[in-house]
DSSP file (Angstrom, degrees, kcal/mol; ACC not computed):
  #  RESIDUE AA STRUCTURE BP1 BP2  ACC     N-H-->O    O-->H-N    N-H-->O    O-->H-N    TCO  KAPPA ALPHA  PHI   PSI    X-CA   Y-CA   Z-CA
    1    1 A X     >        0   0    0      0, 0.0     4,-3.0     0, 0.0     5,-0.0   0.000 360.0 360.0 360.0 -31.1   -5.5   18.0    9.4
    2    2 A X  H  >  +     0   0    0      2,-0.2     4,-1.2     1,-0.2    22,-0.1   0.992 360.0  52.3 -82.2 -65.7   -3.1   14.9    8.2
    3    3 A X  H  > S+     0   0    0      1,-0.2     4,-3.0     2,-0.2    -1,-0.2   0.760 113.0  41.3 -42.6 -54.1   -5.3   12.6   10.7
    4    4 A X  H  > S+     0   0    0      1,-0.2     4,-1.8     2,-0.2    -1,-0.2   0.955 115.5  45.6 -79.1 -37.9   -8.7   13.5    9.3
    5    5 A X  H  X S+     0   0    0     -4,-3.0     4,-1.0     2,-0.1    -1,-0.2   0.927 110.7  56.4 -55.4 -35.8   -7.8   13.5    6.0
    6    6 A X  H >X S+     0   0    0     -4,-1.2     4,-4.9     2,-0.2     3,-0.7   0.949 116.5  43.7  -4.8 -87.2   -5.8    9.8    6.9
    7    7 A X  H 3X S+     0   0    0     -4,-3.0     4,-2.2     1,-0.3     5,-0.4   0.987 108.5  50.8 -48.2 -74.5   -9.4    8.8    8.1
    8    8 A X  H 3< S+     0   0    0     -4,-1.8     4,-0.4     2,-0.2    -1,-0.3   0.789 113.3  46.2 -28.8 -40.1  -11.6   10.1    5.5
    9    9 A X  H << S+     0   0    0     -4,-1.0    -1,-0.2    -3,-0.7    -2,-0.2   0.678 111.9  51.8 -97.8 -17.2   -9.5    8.3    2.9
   10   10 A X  H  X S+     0   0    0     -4,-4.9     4,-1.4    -3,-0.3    -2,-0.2   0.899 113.4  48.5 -75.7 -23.1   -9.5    4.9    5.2
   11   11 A X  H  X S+     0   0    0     -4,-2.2     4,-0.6     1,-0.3    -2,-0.2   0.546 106.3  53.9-100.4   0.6  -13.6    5.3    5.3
   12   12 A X  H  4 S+     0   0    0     -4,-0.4    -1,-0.3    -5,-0.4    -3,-0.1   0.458 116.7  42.5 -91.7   0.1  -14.1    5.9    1.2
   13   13 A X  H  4 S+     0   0    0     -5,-0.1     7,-0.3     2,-0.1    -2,-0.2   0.827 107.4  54.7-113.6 -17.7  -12.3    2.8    0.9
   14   14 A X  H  < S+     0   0    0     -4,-1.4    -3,-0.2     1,-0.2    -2,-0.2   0.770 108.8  52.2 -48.4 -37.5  -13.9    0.9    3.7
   15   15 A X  S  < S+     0   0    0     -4,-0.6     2,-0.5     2,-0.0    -1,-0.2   0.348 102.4  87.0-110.7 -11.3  -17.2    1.8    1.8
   16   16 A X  S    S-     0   0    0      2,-0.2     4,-0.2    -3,-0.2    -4,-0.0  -0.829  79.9-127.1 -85.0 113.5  -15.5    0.3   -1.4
   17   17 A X  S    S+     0   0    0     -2,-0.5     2,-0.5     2,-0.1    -1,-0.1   0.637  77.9  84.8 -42.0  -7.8  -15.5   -3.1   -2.5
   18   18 A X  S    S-     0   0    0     -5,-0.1     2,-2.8     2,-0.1    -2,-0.2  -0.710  82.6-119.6-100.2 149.7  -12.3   -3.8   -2.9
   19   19 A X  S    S+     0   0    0     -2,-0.5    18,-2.0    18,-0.3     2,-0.3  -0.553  72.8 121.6 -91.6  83.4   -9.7   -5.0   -0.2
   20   20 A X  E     -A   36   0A   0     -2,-2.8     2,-0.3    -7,-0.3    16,-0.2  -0.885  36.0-176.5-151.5 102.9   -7.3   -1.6   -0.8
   21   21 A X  E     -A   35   0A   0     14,-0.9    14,-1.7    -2,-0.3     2,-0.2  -0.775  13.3-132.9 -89.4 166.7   -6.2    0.9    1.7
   22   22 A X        +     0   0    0     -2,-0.3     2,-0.2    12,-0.2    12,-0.2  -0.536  18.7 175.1-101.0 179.9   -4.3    3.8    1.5
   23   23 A X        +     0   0    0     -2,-0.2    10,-2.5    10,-0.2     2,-0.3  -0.682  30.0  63.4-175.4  92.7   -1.4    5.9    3.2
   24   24 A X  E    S-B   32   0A   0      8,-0.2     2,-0.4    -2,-0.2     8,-0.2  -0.989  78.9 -53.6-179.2-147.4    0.8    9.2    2.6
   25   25 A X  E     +B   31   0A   0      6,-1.7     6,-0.9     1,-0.4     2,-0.1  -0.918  55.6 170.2-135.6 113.0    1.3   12.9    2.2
   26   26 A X  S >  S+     0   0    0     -2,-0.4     3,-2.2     3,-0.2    -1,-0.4   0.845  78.3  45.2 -66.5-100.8   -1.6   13.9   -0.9
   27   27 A X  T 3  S+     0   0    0      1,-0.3    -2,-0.0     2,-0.2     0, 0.0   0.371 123.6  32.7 -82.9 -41.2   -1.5   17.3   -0.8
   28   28 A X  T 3  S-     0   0    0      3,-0.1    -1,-0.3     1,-0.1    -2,-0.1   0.520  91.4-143.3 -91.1   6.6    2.7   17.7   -0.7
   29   29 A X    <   +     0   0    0     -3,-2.2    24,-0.3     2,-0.1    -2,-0.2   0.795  51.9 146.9  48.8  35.1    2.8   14.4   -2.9
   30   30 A X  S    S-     0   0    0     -4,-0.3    23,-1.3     1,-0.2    24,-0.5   0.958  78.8 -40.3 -65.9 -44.4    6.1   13.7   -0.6
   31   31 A X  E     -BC  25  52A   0     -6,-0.9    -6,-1.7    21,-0.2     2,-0.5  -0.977  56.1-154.9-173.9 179.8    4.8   10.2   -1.1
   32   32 A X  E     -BC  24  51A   0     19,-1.0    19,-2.2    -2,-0.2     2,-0.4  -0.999  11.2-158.1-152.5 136.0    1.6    7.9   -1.3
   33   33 A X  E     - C   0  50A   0    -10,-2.5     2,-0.3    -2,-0.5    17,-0.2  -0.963   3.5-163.4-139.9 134.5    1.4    4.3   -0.7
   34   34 A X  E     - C   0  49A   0     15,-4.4    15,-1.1    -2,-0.4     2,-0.8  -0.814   3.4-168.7 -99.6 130.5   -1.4    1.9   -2.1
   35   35 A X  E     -AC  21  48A   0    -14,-1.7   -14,-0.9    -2,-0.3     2,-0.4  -0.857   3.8-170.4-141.0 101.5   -2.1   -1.6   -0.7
   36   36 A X  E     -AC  20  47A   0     11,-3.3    11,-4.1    -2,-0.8     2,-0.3  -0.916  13.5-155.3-112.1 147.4   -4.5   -4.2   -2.5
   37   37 A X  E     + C   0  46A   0    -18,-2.0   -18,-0.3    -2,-0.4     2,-0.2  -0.679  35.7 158.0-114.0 123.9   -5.5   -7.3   -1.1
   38   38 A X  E     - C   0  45A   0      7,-1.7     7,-2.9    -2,-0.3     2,-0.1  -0.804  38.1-130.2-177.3 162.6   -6.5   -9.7   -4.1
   39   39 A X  E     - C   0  44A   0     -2,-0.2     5,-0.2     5,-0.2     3,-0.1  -0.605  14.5-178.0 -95.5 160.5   -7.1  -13.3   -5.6
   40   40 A X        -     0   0    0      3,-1.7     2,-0.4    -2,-0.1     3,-0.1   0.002  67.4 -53.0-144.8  30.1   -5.7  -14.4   -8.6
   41   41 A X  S    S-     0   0    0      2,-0.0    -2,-0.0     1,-0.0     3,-0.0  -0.965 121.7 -23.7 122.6 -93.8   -6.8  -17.9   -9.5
   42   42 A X  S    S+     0   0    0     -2,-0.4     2,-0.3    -3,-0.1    -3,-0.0   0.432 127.9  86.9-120.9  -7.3   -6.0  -20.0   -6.3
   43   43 A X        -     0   0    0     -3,-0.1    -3,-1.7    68,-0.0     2,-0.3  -0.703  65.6-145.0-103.8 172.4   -3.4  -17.6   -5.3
   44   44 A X  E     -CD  39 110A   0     66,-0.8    66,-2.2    -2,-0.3     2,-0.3  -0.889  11.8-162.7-132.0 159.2   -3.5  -14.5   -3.4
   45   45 A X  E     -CD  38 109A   0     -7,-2.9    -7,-1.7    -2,-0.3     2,-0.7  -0.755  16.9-147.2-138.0 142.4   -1.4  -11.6   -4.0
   46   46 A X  E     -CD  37 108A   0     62,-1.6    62,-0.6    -2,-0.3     2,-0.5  -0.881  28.5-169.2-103.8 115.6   -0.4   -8.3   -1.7
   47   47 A X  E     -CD  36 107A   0    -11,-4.1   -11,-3.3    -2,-0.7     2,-0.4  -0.834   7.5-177.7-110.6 135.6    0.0   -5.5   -4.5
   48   48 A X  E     -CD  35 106A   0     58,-4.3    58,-2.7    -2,-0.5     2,-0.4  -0.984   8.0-166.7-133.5 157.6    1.4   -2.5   -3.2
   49   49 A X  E     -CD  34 105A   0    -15,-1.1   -15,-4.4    -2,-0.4     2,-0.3  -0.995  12.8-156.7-138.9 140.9    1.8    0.8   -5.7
   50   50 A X  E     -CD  33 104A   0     54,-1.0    54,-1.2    -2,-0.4     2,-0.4  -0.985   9.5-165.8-112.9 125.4    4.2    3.8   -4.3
   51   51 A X  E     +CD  32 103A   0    -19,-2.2   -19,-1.0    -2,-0.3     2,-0.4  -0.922  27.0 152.6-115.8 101.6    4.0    7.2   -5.4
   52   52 A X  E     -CD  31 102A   0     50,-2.6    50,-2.9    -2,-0.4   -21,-0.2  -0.966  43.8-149.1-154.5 145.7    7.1    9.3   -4.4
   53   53 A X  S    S+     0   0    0    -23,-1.3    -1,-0.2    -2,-0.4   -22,-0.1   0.890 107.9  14.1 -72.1 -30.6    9.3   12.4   -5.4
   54   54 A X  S    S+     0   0    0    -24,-0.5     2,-0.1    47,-0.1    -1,-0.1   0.596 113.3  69.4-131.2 -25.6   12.2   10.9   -4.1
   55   55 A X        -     0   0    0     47,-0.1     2,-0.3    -4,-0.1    76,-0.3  -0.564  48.0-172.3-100.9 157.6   11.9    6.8   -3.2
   56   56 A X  B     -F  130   0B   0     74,-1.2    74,-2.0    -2,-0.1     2,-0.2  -0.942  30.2-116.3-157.3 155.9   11.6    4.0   -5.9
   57   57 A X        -     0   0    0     -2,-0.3    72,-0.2    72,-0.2     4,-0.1  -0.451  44.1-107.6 -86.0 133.4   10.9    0.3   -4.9
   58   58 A X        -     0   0    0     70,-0.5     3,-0.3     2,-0.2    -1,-0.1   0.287  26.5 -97.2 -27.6 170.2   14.0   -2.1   -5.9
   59   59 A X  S    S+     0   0    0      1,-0.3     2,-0.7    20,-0.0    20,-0.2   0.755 122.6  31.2 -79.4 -31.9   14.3   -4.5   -8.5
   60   60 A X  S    S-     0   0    0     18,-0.1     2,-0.5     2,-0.0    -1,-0.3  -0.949  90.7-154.2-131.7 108.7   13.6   -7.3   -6.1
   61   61 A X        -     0   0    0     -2,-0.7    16,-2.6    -3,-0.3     2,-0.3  -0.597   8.7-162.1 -84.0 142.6   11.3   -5.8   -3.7
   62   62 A X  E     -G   76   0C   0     -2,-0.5     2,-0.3    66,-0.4    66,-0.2  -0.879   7.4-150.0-124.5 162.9   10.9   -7.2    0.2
   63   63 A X  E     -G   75   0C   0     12,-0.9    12,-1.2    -2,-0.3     2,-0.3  -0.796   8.0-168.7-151.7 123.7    7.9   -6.4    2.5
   64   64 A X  E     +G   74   0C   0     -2,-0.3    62,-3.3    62,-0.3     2,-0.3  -0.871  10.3 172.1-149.7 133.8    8.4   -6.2    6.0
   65   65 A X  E     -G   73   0C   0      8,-3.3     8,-1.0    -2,-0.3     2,-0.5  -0.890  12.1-166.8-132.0 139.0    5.2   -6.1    8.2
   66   66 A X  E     -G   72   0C   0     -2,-0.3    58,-1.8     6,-0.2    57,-1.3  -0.922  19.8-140.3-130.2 133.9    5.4   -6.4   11.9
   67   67 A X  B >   -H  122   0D   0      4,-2.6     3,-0.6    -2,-0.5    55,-0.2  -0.145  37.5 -90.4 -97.4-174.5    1.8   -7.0   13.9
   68   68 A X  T 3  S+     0   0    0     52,-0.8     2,-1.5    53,-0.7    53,-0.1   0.850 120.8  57.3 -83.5 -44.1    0.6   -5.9   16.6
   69   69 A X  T 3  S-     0   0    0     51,-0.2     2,-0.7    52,-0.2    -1,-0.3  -0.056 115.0-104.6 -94.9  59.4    2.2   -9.0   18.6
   70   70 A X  S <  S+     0   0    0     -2,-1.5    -1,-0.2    -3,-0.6    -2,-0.2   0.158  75.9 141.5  66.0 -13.6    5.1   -8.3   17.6
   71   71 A X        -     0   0    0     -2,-0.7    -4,-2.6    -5,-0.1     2,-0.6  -0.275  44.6-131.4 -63.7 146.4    5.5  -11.2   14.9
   72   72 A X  E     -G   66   0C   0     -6,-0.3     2,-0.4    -3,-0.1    -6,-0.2  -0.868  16.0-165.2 -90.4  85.2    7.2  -10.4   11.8
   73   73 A X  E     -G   65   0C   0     -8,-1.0    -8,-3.3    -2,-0.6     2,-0.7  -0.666  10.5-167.2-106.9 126.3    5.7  -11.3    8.3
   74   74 A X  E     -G   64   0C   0     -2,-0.4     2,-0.3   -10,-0.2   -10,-0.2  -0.877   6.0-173.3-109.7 110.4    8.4  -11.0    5.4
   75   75 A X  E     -G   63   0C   0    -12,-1.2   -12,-0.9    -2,-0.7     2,-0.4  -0.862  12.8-152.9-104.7 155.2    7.2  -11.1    1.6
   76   76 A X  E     -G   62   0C   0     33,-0.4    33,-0.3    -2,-0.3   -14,-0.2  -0.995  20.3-177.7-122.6 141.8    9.1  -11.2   -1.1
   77   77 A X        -     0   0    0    -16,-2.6     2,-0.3    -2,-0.4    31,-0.2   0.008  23.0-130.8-123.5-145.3    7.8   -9.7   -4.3
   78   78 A X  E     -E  107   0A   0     29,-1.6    29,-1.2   -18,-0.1     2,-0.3  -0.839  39.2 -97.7-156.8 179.2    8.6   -9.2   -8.1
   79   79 A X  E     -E  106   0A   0     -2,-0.3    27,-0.3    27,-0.2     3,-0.1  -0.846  28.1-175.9 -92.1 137.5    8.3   -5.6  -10.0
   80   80 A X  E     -     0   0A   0     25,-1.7     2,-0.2     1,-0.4    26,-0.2   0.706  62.1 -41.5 -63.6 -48.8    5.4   -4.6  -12.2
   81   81 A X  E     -E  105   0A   0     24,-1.3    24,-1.4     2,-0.0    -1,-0.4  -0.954  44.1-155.7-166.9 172.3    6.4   -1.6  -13.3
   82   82 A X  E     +E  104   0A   0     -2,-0.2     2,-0.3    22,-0.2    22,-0.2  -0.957  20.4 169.4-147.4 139.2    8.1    1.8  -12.7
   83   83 A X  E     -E  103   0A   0     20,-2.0    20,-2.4    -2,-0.3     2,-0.8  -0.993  33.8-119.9-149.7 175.9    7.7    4.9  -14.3
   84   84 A X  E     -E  102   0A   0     -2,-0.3    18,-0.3    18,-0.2     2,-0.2  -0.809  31.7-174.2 -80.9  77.1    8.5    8.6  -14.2
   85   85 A X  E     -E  101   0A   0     16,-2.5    16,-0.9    -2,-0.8     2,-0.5  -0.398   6.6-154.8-106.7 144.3    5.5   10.9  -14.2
   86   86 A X  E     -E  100   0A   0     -2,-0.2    14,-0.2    14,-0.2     3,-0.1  -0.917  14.0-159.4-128.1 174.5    5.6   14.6  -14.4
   87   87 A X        -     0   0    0     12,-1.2     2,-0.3     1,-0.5    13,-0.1   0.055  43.1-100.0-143.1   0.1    3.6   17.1  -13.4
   88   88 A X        -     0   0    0     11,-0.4    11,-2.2     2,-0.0    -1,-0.5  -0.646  55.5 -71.5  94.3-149.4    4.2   20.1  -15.2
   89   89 A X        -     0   0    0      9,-0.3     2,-0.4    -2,-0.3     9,-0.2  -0.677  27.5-140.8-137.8 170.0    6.3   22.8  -13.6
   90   90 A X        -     0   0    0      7,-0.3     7,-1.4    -2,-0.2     2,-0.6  -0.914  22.4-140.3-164.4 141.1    6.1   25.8  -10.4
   91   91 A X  E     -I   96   0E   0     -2,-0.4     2,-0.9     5,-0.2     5,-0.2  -0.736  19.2-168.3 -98.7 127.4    7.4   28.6  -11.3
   92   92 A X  E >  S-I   95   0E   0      3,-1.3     3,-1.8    -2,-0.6     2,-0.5  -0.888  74.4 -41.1-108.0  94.6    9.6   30.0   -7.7
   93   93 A X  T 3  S-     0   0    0     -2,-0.9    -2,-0.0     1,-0.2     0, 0.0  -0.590 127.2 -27.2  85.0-122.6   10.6   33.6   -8.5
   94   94 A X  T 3  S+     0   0    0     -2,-0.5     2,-0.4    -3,-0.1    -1,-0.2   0.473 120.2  95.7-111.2  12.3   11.8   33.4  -12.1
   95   95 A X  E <   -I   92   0E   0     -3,-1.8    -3,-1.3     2,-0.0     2,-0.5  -0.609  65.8-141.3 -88.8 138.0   12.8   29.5  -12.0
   96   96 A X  E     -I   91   0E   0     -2,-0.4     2,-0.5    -5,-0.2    -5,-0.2  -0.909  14.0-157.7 -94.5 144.8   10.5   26.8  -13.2
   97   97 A X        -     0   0    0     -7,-1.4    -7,-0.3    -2,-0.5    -2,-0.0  -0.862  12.2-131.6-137.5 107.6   10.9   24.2  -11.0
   98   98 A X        -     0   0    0     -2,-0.5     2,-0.5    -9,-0.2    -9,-0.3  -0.156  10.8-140.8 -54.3 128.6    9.7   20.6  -12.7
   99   99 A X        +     0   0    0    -11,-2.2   -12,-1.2     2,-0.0   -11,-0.4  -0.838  32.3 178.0 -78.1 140.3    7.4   18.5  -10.4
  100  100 A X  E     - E   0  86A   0     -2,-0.5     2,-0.3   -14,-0.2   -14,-0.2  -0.984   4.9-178.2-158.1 135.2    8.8   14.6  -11.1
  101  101 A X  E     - E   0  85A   0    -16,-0.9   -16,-2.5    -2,-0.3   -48,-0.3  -0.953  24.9-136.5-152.1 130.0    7.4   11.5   -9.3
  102  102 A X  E     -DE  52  84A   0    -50,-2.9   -50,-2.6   -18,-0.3     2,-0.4  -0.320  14.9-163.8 -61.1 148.0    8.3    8.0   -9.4
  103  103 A X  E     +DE  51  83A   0    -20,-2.4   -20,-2.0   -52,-0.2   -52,-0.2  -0.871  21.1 174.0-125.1 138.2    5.0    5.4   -9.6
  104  104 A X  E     -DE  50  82A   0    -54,-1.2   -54,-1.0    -2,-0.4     2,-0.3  -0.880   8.9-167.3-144.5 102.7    6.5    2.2   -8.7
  105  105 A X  E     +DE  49  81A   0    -24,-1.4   -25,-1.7    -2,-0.2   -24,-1.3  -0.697   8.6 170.6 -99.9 159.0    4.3   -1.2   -8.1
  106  106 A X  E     -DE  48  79A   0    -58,-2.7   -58,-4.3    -2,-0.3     2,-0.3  -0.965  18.8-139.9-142.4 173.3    4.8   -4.2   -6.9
  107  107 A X  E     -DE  47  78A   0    -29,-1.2   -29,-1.6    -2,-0.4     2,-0.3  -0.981   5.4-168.9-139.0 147.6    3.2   -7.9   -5.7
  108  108 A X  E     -D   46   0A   0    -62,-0.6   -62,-1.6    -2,-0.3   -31,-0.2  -0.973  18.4-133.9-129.5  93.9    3.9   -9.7   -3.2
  109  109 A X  E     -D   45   0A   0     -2,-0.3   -33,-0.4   -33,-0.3   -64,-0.2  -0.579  29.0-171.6 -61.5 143.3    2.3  -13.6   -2.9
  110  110 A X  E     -D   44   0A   0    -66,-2.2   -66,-0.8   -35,-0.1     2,-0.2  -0.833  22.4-115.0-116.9 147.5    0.9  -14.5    0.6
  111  111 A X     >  -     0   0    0     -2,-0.2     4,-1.9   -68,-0.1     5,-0.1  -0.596  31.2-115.1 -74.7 138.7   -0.4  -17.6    2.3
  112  112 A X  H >> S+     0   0    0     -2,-0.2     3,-2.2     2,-0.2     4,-0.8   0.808 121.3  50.9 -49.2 -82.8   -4.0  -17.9    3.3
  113  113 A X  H 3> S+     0   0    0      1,-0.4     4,-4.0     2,-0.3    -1,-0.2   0.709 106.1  56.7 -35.4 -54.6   -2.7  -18.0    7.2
  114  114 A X  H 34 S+     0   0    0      2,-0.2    -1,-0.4     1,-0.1    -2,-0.2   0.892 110.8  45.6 -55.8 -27.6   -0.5  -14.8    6.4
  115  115 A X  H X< S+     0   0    0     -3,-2.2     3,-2.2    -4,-1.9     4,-0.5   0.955 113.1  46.6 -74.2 -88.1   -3.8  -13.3    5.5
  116  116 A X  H >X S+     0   0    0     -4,-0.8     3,-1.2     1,-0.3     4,-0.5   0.887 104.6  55.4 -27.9 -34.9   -5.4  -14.6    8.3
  117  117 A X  T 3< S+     0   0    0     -4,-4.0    -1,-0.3     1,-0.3    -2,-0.2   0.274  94.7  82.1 -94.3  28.9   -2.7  -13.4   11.0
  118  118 A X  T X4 S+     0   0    0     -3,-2.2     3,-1.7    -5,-0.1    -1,-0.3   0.645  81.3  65.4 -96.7 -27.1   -3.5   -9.7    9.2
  119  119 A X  T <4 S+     0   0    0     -3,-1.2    -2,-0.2    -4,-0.5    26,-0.1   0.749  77.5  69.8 -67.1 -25.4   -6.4   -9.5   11.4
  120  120 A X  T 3< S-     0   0    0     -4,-0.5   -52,-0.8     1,-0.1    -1,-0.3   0.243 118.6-105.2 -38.1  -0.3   -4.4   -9.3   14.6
  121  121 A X    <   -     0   0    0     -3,-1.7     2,-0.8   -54,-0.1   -53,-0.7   0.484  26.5-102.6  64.7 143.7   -3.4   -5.2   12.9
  122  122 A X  B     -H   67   0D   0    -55,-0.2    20,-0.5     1,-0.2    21,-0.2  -0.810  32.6-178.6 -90.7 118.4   -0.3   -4.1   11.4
  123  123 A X  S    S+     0   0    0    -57,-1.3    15,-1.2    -2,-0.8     2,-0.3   0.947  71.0  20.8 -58.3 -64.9    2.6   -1.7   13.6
  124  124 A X  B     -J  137   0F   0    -58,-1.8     2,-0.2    13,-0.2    13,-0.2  -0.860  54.5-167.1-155.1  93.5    4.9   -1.3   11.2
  125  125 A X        -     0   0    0     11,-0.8    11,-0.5    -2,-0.3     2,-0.4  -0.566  12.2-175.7 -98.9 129.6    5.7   -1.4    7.4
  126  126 A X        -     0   0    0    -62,-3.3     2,-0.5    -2,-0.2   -62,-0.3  -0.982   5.0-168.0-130.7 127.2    9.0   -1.3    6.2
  127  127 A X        -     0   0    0      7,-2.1     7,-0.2    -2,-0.4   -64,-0.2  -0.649  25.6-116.9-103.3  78.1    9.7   -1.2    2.4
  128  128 A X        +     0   0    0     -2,-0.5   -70,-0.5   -66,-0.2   -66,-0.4   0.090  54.9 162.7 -35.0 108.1   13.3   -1.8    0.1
  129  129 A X        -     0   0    0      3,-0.6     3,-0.3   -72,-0.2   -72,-0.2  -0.862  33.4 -97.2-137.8 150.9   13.8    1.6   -1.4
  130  130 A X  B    S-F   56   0B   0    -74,-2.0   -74,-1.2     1,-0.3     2,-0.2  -0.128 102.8  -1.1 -72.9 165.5   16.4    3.7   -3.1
  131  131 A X  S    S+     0   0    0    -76,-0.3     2,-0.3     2,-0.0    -1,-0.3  -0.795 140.7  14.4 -67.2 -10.9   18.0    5.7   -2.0
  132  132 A X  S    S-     0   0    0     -3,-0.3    -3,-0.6    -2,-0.2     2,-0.1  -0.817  79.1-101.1-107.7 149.6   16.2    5.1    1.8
  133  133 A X        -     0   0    0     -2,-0.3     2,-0.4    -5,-0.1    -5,-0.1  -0.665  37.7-126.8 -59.7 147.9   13.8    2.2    3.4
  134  134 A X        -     0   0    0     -7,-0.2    -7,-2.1    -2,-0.1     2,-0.3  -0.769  38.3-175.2 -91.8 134.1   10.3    3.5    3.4
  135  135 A X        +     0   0    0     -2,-0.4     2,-0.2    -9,-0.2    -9,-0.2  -0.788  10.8 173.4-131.6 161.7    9.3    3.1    7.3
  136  136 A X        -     0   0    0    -11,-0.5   -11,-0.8    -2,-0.3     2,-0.4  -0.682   5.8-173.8 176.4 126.3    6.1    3.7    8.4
  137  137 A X  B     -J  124   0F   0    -13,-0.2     2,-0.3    -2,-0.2   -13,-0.2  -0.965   4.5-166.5-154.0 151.3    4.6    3.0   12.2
  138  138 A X        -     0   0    0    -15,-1.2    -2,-0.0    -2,-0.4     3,-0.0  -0.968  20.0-150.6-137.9 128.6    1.5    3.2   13.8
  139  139 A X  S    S+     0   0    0     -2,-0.3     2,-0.2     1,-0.1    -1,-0.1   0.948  97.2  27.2 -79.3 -44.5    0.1    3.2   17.6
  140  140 A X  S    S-     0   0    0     -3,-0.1     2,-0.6     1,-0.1    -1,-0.1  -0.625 107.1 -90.1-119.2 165.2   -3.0    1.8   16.7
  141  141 A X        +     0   0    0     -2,-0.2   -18,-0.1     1,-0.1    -1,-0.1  -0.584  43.7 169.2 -70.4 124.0   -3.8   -0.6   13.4
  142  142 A X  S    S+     0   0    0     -2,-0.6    -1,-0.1   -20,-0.5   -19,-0.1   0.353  79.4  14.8-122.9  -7.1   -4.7    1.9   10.6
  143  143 A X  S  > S+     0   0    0    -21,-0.2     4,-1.9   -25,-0.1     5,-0.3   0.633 106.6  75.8-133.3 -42.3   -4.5   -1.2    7.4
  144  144 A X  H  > S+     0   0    0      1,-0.3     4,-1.1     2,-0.2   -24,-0.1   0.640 101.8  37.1 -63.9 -41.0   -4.4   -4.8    9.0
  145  145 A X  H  > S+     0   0    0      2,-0.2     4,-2.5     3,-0.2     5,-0.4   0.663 120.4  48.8 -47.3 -46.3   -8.2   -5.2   10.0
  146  146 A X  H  4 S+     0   0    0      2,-0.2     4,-0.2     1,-0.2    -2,-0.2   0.843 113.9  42.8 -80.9 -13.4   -9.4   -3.3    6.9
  147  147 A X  H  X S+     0   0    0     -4,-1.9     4,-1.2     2,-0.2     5,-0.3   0.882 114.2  52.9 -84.9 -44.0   -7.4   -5.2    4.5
  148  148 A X  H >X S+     0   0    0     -4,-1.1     3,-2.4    -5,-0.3     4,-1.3   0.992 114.8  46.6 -53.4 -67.9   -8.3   -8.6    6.4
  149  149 A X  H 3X S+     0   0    0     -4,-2.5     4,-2.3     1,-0.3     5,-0.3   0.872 105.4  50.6 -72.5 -10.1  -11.9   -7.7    6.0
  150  150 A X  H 3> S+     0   0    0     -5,-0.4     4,-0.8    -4,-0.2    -1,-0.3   0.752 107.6  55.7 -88.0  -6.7  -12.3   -6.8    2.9
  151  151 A X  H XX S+     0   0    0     -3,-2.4     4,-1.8    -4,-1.2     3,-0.7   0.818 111.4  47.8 -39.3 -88.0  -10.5  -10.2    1.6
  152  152 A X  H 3< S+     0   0    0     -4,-1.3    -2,-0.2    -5,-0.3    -3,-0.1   0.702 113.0  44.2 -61.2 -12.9  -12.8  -11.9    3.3
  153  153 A X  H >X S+     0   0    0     -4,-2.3     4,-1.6    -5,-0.3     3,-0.9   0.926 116.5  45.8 -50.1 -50.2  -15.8   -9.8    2.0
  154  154 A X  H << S+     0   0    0     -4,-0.8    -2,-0.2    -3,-0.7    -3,-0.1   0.940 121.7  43.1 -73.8 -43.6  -14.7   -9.8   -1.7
  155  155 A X  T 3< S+     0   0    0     -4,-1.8    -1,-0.3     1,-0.2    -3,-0.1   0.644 105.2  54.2 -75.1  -0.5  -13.8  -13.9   -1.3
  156  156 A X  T <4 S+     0   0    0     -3,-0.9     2,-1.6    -5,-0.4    -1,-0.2   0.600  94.9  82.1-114.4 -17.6  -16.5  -14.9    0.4
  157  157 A X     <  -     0   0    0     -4,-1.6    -1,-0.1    -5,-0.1    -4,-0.0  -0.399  68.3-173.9 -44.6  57.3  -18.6  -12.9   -3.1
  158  158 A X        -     0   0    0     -2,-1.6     3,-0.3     1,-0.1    -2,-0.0  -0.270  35.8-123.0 -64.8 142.0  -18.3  -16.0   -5.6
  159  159 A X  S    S+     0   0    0      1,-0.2    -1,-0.1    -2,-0.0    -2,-0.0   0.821 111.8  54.1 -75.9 -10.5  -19.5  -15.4   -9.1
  160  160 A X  S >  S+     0   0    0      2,-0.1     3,-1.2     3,-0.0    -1,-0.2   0.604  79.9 105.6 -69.0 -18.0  -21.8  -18.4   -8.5
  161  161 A X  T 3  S+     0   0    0      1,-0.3    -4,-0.0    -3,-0.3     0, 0.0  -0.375  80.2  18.9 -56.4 132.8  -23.4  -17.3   -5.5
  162  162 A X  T 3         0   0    0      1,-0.1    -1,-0.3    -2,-0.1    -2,-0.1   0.473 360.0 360.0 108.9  -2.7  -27.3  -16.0   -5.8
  163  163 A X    <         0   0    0     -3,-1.2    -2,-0.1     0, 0.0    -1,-0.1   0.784 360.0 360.0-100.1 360.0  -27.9  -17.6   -8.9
């Protein structure tokens, strides 16, 4: 069930213009992780936003991606923001019991090459956060190919083109 939903949520974003995939546990909200691809003048920026009952991204966040041949790409980011969201309450017997979830984003600058060498697929994302690392591994590439092409759709779209 986790797979097809997993799929379903990589092909509505394939189908999107923007260079963004997704990642998690929806339905038990355990956690959700968001990953944009995007320009910002002449640089380009990895944005990644975490959703979690339990995890929240450091003050100085690090990125650690390992491809499919085995090379290692290390970002280092900055915060955007963090907050607290709640979610109202479920009530267990005669207890309410508060749903509470951190949203925590961050960006991460990349070099046009690191961008390129995303088309080779991503293994294995590991993320600085309290109180645990966020880990996450894959047999086959489920972000590195959709994030590469969709950068190079959305960039190669100029607001001058066609006119």
């Amino acid at each position: 069930m986790k797979k097809v939903l997993l799929i379903f949520i990589i092909a509505c974003f394939c189908l999107s213009g923007k260079a963004q995939v997704s990642y998690g546990d929806n339905f038990l909200v355990d956690y959700n992780v968001k990953i944009n691809l995007s320009t910002e003048n002449d640089s380009i920026f990895l944005t990644l936003m975490l959703t979690s009952e339990r995890l929240k991204m450091s003050d100085n966040p690090k990125l650690l991606l390992r491809l499919m041949d085995d090379s290692v790409m290390s970002l280092d980011g900055y915060m955007l923001g963090s907050t607290n969201k709640s979610e109202g309450a479920v009530m267990i017997g005669n207890t309410a019991v508060a749903i509470n979830h951190y949203v925590t984003e961050a960006k991460f600058p990349i070099s046009k090459e690191q961008v390129e060498s995303l088309s080779k697929g991503i293994k294995k994302l590991r993320l600085n956060t309290s109180p645990k690392n966020h880990e996450k591994e894959w047999r086959k590439d489920k972000i590195g190919k959709i994030l590469y092409k969709k950068y190079k759709e959305s960039s190669s779209n100029s607001f001058e083109d066609g006119f």
